[in-house]
N, C-alpha and C positions, 0 to 999 in steps of 0.2 A: 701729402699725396694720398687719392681712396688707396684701397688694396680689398682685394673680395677675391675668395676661393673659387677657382673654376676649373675645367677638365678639360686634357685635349686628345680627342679620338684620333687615331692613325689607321686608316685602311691602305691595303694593298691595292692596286689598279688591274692585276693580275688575280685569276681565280688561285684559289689557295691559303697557304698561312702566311705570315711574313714575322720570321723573328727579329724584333724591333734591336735588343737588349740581349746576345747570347753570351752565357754563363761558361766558364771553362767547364771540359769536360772531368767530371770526377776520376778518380783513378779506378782500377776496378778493385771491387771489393769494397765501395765508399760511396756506392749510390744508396740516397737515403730520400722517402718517403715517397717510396714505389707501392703498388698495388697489386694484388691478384684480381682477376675480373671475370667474374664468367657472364658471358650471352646468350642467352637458350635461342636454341634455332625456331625462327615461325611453323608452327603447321608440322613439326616433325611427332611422329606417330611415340610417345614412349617421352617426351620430354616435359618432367616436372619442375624445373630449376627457374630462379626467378633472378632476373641481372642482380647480383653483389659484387662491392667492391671491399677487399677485404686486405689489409696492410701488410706489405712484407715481413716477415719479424728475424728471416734466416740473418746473423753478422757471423763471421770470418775471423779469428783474433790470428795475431801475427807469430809467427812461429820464435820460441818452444811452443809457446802453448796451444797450436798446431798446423798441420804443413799445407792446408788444403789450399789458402791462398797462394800460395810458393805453387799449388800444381792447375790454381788457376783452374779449380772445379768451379763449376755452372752453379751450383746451389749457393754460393759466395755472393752472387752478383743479381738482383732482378732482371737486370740486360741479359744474363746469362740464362736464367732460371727457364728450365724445360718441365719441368714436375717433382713432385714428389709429395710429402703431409699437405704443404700449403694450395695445393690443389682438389685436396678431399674433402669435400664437406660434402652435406646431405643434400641430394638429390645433385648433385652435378654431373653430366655425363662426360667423362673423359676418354670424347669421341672427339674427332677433325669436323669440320659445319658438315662436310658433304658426306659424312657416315651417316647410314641410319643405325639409331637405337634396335638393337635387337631384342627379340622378345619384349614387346613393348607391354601386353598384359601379362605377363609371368615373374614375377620378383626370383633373382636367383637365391639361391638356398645353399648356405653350408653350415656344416657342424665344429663344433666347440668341445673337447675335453679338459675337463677339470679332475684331478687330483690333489686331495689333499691329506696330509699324514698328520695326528694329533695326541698329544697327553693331555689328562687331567694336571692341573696346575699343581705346584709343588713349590710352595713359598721358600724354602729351604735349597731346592736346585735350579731352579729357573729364573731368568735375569729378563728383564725388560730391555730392550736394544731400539735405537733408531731406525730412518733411514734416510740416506743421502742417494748423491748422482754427481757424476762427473761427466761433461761427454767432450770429445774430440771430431764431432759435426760442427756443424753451424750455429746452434753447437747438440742442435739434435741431428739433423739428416743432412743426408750428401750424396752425390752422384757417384754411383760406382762407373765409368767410362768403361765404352767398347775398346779395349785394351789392343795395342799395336806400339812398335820398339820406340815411337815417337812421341808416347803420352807418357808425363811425370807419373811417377809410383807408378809404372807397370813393370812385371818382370816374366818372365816365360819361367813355370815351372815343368823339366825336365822330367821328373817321375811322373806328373799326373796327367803329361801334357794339355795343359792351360795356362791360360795367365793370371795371373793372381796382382791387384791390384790394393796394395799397401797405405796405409796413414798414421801419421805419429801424432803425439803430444804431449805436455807434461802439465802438470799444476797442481798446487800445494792442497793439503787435507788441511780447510779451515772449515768453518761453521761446527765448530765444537765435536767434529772425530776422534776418537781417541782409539779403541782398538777395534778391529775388523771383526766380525764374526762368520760373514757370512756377503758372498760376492754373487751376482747374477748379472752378468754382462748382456744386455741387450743389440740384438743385431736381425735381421731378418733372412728367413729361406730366400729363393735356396741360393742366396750368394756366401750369406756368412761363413767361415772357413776358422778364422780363430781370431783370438782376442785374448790380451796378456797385457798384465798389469807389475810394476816394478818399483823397488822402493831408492832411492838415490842418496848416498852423501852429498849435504847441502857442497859442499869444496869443488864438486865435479859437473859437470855439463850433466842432464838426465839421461838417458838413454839407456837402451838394452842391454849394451857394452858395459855399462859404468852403474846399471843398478844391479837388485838382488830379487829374482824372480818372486814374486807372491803367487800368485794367480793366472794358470793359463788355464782358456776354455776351447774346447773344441768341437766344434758341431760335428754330430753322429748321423751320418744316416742312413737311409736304408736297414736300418736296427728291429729289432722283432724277433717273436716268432708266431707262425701261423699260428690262429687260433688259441692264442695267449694274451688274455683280455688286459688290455691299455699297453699291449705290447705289441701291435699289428705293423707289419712290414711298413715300409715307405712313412713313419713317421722320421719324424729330425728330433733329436734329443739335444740337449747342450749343459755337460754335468755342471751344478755347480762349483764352488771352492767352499769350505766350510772349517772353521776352526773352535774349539773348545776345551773338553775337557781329555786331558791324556787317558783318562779311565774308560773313557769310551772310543781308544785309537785317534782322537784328532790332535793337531799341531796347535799349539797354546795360541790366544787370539794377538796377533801381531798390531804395532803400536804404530802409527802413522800420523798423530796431530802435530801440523806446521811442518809435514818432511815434505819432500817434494817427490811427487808420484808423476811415473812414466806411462804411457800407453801404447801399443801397437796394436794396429787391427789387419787383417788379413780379408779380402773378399775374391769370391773368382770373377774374373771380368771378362770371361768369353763372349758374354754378352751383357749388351749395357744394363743399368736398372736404377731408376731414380728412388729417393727416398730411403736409401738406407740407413743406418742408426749405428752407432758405436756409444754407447750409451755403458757408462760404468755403476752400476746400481749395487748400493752395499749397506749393509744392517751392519749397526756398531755397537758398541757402548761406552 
């Protein structure tokens, strides 16, 4: 018998799509080889952006290793994804089509400070140190939700009255960490509120309860004083953790390669704000 390779087109009769072949629905948290997309609007006064299509890269890991899937955050899922990093790029306007661009010949303008404290080197006292990241996002960013007694991790704080919208995690110090010297927990104004970090016996579940406090940080703000230079009101400060030498008052650098490390983050969620960060950033040696 011949046999020869051929095609067979299916059209709908009906104006539209017609899905020949549908696929079960993924679970959420498991859609994979989604897109960001922007469309510049025609003819809008102020728009330099050119259509990109630019790959999801945000995954979800399952809890211990952290809880945001369990609360069913938007940044988990493309289907869900409202904004945040993967919406930022250069020239995009993160405006609705039927906004216009504001100030379309004016670029806006803010400012930057930099501080930075240094010694001359001293072969004899000073150590060379790494540095790692651990984060409890996506495993960078995550939606802090408009907070109400209905959404997971919200909880009504009584002192400040607000809500304060909570996230855990845990997982182990590998890629060759041995002891901490120095912590700088990243998180963003003005939701950030605090962030702490825990060291766990391997025998026990991680958690706040069952580890041994390392590092908490908490954002300052409204800190200053008038006219006290790189000190001016309404800045946000967030101290670090730092450890060294006892001769200079710090706590000896603690050891954490293969232990398994906790996280809790704290943000206010009076109102929502996409893109936030929980980001454990740490110099070792």
């Amino acid at each position: 018998k011949n046999k020869e390779a051929s095609s067979l087109l299916l059209l709908p009769v009906h104006s539209g799509g017609l899905c020949v072949c549908q696929r079960k629905e993924p679970p959420f948290g498991k859609a994979s080889g989604g897109y960001v997309e922007y469309h510049p609007v025609p003819g809008q006064a102020g728009e330099r952006g050119e259509p990109t299509k630019i790959p999801a890269g945000n995954q979800c890991e399952a809890y211990p290793r952290m809880d945001l899937l369990e609360q069913r955050n938007p940044t988990c899922d493309i289907r869900t994804y409202t904004g945040g990093q993967d919406v930022c790029h250069h020239m995009w306007s993160l405006l609705d089509a039927d906004q216009e661009i504001p100030w379309p010949g004016k670029p806006i303008e803010y400012r930057l400070k930099f501080r930075f404290w240094f010694q001359e080197y001293d072969s004899a006292y000073h150590n060379n140190v790494q540095w790692t990241r651990w984060g409890i996002g996506s495993p960078v960013e995550y939606d802090v939700p408009k907070c109400s007694h209905s959404i997971t991790g919200c909880s009504w704080d009584t002192q400040e009255n607000r809500w304060v919208h909570t996230i855990r995690g845990s997982f182990v110090a590998t890629k060759g960490v041995g002891h901490l010297v120095a912590a700088h927990f990243h998180c963003h104004a003005p939701t950030c509120l605090k962030t702490a970090l825990y060291r766990c016996p391997t025998s026990l579940p991680c958690n706040e309860t069952t580890g041994t406090l390392l590092c908490e940080q908490e954002a300052v703000h409204q800190h200053g004083q008038t006219g006290e230079r790189f000190n001016e009101p309404d800045f946000i400060y967030q101290p670090p953790c730092l450890w060294g030498s006892p001769t200079v008052g710090l706590e000896p650098p603690v050891y954490v390669r293969n232990q398994t490390l906790f996280a809790i983050k704290t943000a206010d969620a009076t109102y929502g704000h996409h893109g936030e960060m929980a980001w454990m950033q740490v110099f070792y040696t």
